[in-house]
N, CA, C and O atoms as CSV, one atom per row, in Angstrom:
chain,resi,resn,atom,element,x,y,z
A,1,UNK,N,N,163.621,86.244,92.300
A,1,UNK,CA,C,164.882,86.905,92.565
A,1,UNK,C,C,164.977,87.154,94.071
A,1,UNK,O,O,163.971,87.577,94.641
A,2,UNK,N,N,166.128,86.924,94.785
A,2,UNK,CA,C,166.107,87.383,95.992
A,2,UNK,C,C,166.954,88.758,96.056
A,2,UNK,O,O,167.895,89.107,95.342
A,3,UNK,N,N,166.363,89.395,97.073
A,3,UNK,CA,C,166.677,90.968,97.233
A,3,UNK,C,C,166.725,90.973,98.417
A,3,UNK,O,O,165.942,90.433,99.198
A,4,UNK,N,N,168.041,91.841,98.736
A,4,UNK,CA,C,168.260,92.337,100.155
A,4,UNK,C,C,167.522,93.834,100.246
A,4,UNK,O,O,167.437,94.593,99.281
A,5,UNK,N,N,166.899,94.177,101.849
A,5,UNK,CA,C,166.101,95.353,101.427
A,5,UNK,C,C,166.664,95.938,102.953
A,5,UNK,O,O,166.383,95.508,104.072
A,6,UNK,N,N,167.632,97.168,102.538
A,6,UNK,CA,C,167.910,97.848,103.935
A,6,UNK,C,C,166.585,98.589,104.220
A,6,UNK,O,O,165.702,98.750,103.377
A,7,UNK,N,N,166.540,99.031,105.518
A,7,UNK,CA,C,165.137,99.821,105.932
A,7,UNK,C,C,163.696,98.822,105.711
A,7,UNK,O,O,162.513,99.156,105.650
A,8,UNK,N,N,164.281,97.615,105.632
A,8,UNK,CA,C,162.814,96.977,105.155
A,8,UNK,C,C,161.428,97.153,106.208
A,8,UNK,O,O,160.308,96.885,105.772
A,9,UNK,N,N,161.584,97.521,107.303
A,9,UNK,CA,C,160.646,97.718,108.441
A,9,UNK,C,C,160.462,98.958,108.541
A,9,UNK,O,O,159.950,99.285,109.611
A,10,UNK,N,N,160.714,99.888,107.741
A,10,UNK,CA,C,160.269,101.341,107.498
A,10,UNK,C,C,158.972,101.343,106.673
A,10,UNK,O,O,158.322,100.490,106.070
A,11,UNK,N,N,158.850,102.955,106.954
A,11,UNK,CA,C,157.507,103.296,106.538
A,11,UNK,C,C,157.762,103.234,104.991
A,11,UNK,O,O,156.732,103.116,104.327
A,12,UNK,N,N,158.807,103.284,104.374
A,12,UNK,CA,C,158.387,103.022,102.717
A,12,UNK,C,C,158.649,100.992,102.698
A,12,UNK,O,O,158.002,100.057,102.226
A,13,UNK,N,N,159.626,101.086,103.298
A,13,UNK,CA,C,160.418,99.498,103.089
A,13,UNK,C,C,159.438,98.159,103.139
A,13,UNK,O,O,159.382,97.092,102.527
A,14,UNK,N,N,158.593,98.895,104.356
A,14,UNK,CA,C,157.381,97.532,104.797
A,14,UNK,C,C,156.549,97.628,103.595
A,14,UNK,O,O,155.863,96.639,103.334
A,15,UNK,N,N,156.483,98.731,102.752
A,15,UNK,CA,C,155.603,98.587,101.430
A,15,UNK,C,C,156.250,97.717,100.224
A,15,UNK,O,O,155.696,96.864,99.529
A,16,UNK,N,N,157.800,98.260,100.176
A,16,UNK,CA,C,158.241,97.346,99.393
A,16,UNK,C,C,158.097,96.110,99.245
A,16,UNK,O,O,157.547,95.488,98.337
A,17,UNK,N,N,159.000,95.494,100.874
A,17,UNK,CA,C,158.760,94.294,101.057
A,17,UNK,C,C,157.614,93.240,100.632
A,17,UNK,O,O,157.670,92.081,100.221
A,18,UNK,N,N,156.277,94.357,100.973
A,18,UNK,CA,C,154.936,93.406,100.480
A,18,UNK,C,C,154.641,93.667,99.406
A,18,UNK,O,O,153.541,93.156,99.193
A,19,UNK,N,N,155.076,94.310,98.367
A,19,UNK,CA,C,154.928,94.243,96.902
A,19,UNK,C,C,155.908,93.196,96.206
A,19,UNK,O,O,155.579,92.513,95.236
A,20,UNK,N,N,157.279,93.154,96.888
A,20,UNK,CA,C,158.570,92.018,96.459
A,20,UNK,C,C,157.879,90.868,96.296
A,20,UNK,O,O,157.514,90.293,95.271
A,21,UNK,N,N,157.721,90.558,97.662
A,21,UNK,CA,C,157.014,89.272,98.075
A,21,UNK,C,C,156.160,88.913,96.853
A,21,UNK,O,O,156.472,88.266,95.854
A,22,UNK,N,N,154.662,89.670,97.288
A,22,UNK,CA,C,153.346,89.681,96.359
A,22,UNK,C,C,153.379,89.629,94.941
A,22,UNK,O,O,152.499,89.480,94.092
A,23,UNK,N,N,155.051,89.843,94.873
A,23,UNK,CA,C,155.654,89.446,93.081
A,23,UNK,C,C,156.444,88.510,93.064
A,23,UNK,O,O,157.273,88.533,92.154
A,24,UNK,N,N,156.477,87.552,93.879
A,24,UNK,CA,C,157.101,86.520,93.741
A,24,UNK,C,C,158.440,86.368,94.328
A,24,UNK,O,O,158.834,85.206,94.429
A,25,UNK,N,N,159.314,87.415,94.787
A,25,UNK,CA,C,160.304,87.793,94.995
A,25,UNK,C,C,160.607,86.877,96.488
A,25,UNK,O,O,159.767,86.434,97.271
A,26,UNK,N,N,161.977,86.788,96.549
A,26,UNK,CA,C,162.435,86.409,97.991
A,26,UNK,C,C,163.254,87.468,98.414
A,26,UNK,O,O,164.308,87.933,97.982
A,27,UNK,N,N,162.341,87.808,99.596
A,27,UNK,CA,C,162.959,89.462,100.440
A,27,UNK,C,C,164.072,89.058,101.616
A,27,UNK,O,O,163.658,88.512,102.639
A,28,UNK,N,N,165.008,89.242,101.506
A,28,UNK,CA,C,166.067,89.094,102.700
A,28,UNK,C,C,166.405,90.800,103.372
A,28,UNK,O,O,167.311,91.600,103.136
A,29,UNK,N,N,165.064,90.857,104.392
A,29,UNK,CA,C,165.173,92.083,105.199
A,29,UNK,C,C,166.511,92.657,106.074
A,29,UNK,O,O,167.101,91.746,106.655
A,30,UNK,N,N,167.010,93.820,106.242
A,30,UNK,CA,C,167.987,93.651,107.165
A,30,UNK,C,C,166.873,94.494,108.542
A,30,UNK,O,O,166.067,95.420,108.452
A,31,UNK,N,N,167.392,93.508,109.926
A,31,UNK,CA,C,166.755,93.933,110.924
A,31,UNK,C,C,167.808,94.562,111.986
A,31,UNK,O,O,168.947,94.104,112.086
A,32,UNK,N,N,167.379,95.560,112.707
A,32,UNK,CA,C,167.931,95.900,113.525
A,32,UNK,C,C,167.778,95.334,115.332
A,32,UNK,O,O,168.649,95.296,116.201
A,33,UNK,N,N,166.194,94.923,115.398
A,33,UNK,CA,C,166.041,94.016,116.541
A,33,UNK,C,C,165.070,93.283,116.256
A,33,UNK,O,O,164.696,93.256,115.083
A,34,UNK,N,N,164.375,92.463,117.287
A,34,UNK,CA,C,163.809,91.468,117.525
A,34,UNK,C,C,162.516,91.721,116.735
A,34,UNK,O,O,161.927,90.955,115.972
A,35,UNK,N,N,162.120,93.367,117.212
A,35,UNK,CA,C,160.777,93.183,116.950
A,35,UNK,C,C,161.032,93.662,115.269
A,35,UNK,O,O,160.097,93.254,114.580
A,36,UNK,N,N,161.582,94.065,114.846
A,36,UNK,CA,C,161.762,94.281,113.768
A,36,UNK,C,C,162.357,92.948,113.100
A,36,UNK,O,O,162.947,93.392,112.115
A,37,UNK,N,N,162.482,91.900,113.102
A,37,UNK,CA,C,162.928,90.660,112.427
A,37,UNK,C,C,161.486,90.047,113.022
A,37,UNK,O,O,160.911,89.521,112.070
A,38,UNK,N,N,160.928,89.958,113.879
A,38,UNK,CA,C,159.800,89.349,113.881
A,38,UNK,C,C,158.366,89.893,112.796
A,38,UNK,O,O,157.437,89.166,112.444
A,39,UNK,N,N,158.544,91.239,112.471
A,39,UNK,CA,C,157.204,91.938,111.701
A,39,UNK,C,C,157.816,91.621,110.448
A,39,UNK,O,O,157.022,91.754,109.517
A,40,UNK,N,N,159.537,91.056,109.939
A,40,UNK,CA,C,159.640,90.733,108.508
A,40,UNK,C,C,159.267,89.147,108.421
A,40,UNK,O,O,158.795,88.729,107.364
A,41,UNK,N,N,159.479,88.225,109.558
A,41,UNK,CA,C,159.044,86.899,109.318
A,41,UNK,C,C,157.254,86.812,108.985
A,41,UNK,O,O,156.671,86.195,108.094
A,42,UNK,N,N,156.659,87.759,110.172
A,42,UNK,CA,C,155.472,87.721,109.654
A,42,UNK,C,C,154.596,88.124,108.298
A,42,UNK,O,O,153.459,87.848,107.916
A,43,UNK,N,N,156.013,89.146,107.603
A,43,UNK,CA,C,155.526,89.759,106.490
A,43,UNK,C,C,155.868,88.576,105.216
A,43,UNK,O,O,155.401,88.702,104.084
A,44,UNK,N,N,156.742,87.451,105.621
A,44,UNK,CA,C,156.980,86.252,104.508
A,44,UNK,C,C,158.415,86.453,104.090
A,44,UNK,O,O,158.828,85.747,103.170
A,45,UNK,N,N,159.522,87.648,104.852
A,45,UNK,CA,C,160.508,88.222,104.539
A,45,UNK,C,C,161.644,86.785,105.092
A,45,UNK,O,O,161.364,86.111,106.084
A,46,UNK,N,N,162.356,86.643,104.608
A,46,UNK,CA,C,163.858,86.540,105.238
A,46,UNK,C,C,164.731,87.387,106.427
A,46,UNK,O,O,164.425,88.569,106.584
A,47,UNK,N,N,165.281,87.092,106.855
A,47,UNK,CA,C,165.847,88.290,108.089
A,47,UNK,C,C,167.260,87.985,107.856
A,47,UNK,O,O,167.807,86.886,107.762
A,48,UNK,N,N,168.103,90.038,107.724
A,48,UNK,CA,C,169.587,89.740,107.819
A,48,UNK,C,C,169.534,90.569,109.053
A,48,UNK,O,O,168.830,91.575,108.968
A,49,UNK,N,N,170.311,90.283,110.507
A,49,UNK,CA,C,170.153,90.709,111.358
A,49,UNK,C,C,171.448,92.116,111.389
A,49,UNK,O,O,172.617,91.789,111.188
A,50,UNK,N,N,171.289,92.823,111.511
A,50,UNK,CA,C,172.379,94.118,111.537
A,50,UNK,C,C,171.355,95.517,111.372
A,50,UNK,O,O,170.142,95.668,111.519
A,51,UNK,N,N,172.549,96.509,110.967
A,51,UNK,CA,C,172.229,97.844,111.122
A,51,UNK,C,C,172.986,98.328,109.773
A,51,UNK,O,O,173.695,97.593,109.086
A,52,UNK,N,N,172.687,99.816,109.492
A,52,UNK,CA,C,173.338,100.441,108.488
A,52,UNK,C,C,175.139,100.696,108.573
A,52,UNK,O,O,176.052,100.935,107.782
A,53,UNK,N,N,174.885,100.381,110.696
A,53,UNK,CA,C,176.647,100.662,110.620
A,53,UNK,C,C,177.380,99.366,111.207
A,53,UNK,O,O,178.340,99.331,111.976
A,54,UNK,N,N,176.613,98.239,110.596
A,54,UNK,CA,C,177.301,96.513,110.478
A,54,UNK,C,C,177.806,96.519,109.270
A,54,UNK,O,O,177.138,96.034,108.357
A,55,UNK,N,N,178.857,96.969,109.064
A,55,UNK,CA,C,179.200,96.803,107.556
A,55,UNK,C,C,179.559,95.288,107.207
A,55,UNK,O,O,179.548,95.105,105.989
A,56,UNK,N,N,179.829,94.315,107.849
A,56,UNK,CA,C,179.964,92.962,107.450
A,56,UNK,C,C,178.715,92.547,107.053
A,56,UNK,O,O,178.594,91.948,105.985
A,57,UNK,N,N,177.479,92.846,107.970
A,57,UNK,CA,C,176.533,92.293,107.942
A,57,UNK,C,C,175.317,93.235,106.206
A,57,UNK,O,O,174.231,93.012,105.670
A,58,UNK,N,N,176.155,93.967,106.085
A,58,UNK,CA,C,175.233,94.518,104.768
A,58,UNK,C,C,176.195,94.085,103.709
A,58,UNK,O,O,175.799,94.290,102.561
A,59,UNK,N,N,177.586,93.430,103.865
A,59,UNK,CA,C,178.039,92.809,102.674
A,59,UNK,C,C,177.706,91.574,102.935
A,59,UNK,O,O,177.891,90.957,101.886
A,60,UNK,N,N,177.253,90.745,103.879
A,60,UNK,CA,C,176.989,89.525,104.268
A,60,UNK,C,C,175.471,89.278,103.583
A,60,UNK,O,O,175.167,88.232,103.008
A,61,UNK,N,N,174.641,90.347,103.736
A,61,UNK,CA,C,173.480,90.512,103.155
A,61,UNK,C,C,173.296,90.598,101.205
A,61,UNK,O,O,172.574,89.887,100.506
A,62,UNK,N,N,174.249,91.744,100.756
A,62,UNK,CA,C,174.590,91.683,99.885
A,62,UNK,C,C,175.015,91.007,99.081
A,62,UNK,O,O,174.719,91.065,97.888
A,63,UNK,N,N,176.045,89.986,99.767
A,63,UNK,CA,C,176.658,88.682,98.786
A,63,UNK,C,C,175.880,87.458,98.706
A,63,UNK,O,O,176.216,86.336,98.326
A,64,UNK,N,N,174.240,88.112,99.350
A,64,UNK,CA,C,173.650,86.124,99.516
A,64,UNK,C,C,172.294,86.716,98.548
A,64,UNK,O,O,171.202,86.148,98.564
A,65,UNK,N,N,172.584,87.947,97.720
A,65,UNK,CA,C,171.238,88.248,96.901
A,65,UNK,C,C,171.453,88.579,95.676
A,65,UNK,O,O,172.650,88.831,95.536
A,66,UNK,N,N,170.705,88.732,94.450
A,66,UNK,CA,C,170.751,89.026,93.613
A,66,UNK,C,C,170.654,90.230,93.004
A,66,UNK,O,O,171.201,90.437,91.921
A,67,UNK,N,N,169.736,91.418,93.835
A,67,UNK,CA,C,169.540,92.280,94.044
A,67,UNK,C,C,170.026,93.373,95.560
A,67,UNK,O,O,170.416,93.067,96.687
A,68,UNK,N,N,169.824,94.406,95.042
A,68,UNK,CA,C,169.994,95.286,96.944
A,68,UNK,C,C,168.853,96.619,96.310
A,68,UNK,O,O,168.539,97.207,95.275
A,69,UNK,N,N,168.605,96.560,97.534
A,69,UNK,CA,C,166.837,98.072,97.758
A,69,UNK,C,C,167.613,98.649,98.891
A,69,UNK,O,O,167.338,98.231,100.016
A,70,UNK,N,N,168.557,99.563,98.754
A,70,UNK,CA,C,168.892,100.747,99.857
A,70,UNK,C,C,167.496,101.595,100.410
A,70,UNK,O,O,166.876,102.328,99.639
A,71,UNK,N,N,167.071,101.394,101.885
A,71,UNK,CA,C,166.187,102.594,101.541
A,71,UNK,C,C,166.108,102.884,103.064
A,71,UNK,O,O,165.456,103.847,103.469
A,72,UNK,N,N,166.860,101.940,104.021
A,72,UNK,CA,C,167.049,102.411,105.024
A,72,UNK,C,C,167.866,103.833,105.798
A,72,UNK,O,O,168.335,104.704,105.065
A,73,UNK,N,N,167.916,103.890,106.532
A,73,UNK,CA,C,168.426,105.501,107.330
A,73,UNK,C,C,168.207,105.320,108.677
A,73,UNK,O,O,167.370,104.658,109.292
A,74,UNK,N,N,169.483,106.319,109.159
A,74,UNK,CA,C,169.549,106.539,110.901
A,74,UNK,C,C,168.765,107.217,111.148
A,74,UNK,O,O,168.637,108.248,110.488
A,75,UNK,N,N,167.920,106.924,112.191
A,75,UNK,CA,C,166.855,108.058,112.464
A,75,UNK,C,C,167.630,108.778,113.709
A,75,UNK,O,O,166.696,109.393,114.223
A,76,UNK,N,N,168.642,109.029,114.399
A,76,UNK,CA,C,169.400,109.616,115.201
A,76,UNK,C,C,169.391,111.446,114.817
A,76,UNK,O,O,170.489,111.999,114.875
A,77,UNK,N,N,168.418,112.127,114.520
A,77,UNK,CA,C,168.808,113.768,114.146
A,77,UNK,C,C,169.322,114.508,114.570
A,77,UNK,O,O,169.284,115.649,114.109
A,78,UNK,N,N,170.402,114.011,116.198
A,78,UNK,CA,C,170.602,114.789,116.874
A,78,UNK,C,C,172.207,115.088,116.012
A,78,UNK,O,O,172.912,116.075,116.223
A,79,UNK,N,N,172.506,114.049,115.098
A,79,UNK,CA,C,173.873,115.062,114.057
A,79,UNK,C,C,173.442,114.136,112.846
A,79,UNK,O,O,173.369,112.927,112.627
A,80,UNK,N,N,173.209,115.245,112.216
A,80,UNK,CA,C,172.711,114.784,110.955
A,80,UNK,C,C,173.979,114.414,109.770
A,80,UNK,O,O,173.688,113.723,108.793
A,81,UNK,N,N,175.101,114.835,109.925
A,81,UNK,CA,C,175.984,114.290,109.067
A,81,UNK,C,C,176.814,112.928,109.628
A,81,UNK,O,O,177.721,112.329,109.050
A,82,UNK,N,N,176.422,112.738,110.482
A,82,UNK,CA,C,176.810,111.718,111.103
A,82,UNK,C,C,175.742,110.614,110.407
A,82,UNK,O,O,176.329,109.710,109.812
A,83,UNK,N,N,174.334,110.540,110.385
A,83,UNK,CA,C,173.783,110.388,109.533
A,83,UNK,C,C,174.022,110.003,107.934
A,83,UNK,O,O,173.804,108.907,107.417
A,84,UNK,N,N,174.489,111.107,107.345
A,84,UNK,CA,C,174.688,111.335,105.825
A,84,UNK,C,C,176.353,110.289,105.553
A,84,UNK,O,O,176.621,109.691,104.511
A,85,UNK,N,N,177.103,110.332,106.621
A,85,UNK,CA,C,178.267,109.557,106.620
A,85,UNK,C,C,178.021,107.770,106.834
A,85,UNK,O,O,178.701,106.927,106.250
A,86,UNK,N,N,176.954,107.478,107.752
A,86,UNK,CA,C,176.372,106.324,108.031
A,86,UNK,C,C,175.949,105.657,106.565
A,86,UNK,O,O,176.100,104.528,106.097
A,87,UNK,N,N,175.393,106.788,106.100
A,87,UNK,CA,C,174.500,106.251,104.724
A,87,UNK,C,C,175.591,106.433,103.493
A,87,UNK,O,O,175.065,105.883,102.525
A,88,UNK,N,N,176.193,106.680,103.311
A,88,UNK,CA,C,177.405,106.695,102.145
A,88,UNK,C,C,178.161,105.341,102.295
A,88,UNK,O,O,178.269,104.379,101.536
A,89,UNK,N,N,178.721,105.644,103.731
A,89,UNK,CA,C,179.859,104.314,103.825
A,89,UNK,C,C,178.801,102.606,103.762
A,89,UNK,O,O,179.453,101.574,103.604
A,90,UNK,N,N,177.299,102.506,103.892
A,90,UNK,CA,C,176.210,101.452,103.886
A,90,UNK,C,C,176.634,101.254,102.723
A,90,UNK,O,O,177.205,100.260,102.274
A,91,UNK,N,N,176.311,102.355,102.147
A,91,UNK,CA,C,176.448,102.392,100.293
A,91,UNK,C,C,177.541,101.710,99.485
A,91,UNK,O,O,177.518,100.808,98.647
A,92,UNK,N,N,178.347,102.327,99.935
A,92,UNK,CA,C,179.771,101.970,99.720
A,92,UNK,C,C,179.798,100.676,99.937
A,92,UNK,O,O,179.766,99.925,98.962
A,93,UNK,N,N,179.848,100.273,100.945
A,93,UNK,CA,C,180.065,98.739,101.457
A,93,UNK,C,C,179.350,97.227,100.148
A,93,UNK,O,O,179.899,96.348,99.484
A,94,UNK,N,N,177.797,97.709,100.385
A,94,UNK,CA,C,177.171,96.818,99.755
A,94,UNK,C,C,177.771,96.987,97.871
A,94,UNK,O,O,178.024,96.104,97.051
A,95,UNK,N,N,177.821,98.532,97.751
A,95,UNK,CA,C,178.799,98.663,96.279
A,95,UNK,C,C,179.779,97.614,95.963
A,95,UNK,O,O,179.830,96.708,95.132
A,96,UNK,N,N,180.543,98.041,96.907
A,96,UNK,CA,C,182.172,97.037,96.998
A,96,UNK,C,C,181.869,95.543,96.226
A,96,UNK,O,O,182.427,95.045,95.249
A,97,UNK,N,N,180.486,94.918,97.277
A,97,UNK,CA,C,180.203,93.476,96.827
A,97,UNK,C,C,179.279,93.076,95.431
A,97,UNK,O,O,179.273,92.013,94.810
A,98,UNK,N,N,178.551,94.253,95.195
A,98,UNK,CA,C,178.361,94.233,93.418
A,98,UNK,C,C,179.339,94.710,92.644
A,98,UNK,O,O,179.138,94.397,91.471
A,99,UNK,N,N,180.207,95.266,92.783
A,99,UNK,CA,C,181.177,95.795,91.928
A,99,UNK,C,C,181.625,95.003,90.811
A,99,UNK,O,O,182.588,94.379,91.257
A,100,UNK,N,N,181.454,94.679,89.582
A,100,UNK,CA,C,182.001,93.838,88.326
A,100,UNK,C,C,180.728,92.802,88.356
A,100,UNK,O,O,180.718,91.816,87.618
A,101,UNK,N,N,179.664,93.093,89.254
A,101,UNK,CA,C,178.646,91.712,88.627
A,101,UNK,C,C,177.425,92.784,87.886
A,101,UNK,O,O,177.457,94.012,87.970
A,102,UNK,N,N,176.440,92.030,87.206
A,102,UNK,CA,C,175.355,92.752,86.890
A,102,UNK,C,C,174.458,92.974,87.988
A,102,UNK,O,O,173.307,93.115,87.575
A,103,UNK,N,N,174.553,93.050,89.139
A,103,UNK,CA,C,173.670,92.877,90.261
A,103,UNK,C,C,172.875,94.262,90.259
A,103,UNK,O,O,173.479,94.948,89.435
A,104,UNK,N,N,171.919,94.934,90.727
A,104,UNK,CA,C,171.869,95.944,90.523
A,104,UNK,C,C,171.215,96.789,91.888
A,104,UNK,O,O,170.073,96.543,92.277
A,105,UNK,N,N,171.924,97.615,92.426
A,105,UNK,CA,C,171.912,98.400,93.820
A,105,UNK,C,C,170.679,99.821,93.514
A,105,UNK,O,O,170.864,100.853,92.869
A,106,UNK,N,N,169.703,99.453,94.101
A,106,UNK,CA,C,168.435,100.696,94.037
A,106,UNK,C,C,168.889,101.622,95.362
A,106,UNK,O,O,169.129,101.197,96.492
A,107,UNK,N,N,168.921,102.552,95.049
A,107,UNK,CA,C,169.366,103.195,95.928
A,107,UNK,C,C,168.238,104.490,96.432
A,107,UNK,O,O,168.284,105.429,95.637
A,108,UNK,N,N,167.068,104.745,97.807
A,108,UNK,CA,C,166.328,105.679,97.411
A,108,UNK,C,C,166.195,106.955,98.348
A,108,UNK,O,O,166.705,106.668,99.431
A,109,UNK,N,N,165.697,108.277,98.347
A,109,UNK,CA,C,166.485,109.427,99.131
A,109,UNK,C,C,165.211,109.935,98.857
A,109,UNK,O,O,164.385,109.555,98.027
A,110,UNK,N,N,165.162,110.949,99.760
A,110,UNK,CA,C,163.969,112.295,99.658
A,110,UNK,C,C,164.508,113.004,99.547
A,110,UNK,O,O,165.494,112.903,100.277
A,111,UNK,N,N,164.505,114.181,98.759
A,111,UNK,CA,C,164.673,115.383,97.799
A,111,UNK,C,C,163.833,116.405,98.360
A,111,UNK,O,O,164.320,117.534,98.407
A,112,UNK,N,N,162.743,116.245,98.766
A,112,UNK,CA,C,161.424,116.758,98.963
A,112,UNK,C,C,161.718,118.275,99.299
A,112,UNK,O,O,160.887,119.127,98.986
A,113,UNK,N,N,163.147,118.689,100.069
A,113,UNK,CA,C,163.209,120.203,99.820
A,113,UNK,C,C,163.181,121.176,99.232
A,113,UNK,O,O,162.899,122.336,99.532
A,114,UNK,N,N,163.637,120.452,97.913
A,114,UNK,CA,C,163.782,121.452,96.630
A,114,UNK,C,C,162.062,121.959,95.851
A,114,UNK,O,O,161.681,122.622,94.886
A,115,UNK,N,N,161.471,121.200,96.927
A,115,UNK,CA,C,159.925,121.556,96.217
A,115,UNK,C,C,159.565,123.025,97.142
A,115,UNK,O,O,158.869,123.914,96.651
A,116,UNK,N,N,159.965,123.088,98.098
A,116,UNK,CA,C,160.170,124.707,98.867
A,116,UNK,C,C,160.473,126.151,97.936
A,116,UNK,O,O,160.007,127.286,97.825
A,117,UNK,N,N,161.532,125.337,97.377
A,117,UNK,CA,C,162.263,126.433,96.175
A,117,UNK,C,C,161.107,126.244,94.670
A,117,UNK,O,O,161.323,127.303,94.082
A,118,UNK,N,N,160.730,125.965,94.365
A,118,UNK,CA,C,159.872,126.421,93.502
A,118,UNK,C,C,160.080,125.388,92.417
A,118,UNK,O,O,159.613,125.628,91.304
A,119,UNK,N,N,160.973,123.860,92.712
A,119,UNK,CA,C,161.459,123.187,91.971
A,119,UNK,C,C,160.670,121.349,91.853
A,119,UNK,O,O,160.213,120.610,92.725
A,120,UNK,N,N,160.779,121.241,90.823
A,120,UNK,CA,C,159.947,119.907,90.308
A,120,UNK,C,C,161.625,118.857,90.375
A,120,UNK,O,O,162.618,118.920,89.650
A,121,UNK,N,N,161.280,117.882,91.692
A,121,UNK,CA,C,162.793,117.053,91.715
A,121,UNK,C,C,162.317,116.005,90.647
A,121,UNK,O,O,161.135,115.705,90.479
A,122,UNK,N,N,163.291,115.522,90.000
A,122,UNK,CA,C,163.636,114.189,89.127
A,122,UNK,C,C,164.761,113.394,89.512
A,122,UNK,O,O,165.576,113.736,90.369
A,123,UNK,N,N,164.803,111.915,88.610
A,123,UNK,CA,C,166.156,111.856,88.995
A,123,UNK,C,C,167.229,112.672,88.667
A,123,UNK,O,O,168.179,112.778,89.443
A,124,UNK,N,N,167.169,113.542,87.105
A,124,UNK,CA,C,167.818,114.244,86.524
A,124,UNK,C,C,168.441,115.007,87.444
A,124,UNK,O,O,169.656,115.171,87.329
A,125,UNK,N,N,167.662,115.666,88.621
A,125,UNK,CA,C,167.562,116.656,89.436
A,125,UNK,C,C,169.205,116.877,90.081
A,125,UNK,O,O,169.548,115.930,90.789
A,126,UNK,N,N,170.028,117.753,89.963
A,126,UNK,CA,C,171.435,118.099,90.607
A,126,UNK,C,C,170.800,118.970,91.683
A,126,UNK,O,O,170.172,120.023,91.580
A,127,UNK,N,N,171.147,118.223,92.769
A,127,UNK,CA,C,170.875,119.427,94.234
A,127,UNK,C,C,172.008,120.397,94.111
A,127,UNK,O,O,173.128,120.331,93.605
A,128,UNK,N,N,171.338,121.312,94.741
A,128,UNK,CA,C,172.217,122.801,94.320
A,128,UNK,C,C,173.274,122.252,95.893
A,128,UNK,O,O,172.999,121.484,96.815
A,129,UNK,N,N,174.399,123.006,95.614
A,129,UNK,CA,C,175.475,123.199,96.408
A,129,UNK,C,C,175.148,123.866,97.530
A,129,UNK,O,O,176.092,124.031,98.304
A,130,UNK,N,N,173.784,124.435,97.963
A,130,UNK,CA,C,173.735,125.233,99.015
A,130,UNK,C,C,172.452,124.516,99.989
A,130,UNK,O,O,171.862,124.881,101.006
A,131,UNK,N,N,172.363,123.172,98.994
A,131,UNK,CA,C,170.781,122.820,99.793
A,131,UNK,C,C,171.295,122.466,100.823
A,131,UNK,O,O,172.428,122.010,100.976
A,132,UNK,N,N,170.039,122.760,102.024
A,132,UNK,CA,C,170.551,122.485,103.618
A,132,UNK,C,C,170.655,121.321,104.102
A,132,UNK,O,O,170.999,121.007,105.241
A,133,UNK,N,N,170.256,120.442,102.943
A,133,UNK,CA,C,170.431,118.544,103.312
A,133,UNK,C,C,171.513,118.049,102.954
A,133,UNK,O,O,171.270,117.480,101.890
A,134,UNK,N,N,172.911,117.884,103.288
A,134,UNK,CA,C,173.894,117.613,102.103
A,134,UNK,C,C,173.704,115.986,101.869
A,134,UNK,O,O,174.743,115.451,101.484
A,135,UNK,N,N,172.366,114.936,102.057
A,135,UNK,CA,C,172.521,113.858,101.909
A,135,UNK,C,C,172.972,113.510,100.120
A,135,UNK,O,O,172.446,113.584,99.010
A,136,UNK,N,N,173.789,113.256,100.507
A,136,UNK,CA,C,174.513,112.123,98.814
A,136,UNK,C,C,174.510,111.277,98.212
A,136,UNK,O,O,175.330,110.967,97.348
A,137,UNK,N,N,173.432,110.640,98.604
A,137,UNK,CA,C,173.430,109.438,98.462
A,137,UNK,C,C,173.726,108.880,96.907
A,137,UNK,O,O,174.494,108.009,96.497
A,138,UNK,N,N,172.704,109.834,96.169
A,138,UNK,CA,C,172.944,109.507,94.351
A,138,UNK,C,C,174.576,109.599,93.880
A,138,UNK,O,O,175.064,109.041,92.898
A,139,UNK,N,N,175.114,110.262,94.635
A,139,UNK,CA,C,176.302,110.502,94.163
A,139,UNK,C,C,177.290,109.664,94.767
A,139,UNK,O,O,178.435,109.884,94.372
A,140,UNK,N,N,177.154,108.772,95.611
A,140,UNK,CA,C,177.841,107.940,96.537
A,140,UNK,C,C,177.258,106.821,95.504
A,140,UNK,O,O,178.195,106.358,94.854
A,141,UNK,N,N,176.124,106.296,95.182
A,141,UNK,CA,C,175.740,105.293,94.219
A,141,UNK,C,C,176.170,105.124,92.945
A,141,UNK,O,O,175.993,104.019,92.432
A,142,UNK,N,N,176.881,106.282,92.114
A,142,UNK,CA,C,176.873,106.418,91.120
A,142,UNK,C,C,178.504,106.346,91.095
A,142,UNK,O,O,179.167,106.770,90.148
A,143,UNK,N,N,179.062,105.746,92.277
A,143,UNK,CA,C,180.996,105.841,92.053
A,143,UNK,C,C,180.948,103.989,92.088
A,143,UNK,O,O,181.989,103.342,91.978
């Protein structure tokens, strides 16, 4: 199966990637530069060259796979909803181009705050309305 994998040169993504692969899979990474399209050729990856805010280039990515692994993110913290808006409209975009096929969009987020509060996250898990992360992603995936 080929799979597009946003964040594939991240600290979870580069794991993916070499488990995709190591299962047979054909990984079509999206890169943001050189050296990052060079560590997915060396990893056996494919390269889609863009960013989370190339929206052609993540439906361009999207329409040449069978699969999509969301798991990339802006690392920019200096505005974090700027951030959370980056990662919805990614979402959105690559959505648009599965929309009516069986294709199927993994979409993945850290939660990890709610373990502060005294709470065991699942997917089940509804973030409360007051958590200080408003990332959305599950809920941007799920329209």
């Amino acid at each position: 199966m080929r799979i597009f994998v946003t964040g594939a040169t991240g600290f979870v993504g580069s794991y993916v990637v070499k488990e995709l692969i190591a299962a047979g899979h054909e990984v079509l990474g999206l890169a943001r530069s050189d050296t990052g399209a060079q560590a997915l050729k060396a990893a056996g990856a494919n390269v889609q060259r863009g960013s989370l805010e190339d929206i052609e280039s993540l439906k361009n990515g999207t329409a040449a796979s069978e699969a999509v692994i969301h798991l990339g993110m802006s690392h920019d913290l200096s505005d974090l909803l700027k951030i959370f808006e980056i990662d919805n409209q990614a979402i959105e975009a690559m959505g648009s181009v599965l929309a009516g096929s069986d294709r199927p969009l993994i979409v993945a987020t850290g939660i990890g705050g709610l373990a502060g509060r005294g709470q065991f996250a699942t997917e089940e898990t509804v973030v409360p309305p007051d958590f200080p992360i408003p990332r959305v992603s599950e809920q941007t995936a799920h329209h």
